[in-house]
Phi, psi and omega in degrees: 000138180306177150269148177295147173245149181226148186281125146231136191308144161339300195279336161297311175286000186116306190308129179286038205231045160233160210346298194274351160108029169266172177225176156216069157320118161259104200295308201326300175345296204272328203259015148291272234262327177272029191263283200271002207182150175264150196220140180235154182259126165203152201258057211297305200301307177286036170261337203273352192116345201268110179285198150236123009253117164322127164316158190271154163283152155224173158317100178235130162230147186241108169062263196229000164297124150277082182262159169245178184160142177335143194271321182256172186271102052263158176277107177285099166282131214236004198295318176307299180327295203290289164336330173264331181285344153316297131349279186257020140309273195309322190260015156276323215235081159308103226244150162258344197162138169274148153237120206268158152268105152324158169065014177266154159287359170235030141214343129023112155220148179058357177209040199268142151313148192208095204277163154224193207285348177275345183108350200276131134212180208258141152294358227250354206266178180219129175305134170335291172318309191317281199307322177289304161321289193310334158259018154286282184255067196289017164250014194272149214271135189212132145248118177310140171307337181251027191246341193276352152253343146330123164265000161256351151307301191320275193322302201306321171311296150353265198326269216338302171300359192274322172257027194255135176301115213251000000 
């Protein structure tokens, strides 16, 4: 039987691919996980064209909106580009689960800097990429990277994938 495959950012597996040309590699990550699961590295901001090293992105909420964009000025929105390459993650790849980097702003969840139109900001925002899977597919099994050394996060996660129907 094949292996089930799971998403994980790059920049976890090594790849030399966020803003400043660093990675956070989680060794745990590959040498656990890449046992049990074929694991594809993946990347929205270089999936959208956004090189390394890059200006950094953030979080803007507008009324009920959630946008990303460029940090400097003119401001580049980038939010459709990261939503469509999401889209079309899911309908190339049969994916069982993701594992994410927190606090990005295209992969984040529940805990990204976050602007609102005054300049304020919430820890609280969710990455573009992130926020686009979960409304595609809200049950596909998804963990954060500071969520990924809790060893009873992990198995749950595990279980989750073993069994998630696709």
């Amino acid at each position: 039987m094949q292996q089930r495959a799971i998403a994980v950012s790059a920049c976890l597996l090594g790849h030399k691919v966020r803003y400043d040309g660093a990675d956070q590699k989680l060794s745990l990550i590959s040498n656990i996980l890449a046992e049990q699961f074929k694991l594809i590295a993946i990347c929205p901001e270089m999936e959208i064209g956004l090189g390394v090293p890059r200006e950094k992105i953030e979080l803007i909420i507008n009324g009920l909106q959630t946008r990303v964009q460029s940090t400097q000025v003119p401001f580049v929105d980038l939010t459709s580009k990261i939503q469509n390459y999401a889209k079309s993650f899911l309908a190339n790849e049969m994916i069982f689960g993701f594992i994410l980097k927190d606090k990005s702003p295209s992969c984040g969840v529940k805990n990204c800097k976050i602007k609102n139109q005054q300049g304020v900001v919430n820890n609280n925002g969710t990455g573009i990429f992130a926020a686009q899977i979960m409304s595609l597919k809200p049950n596909m099994p998804m963990i954060q990277s500071d969520r990924v050394i809790n060893t009873q996060a992990l198995k749950l996660f595990i279980q989750q994938v073993n069994v998630y129907e696709y």
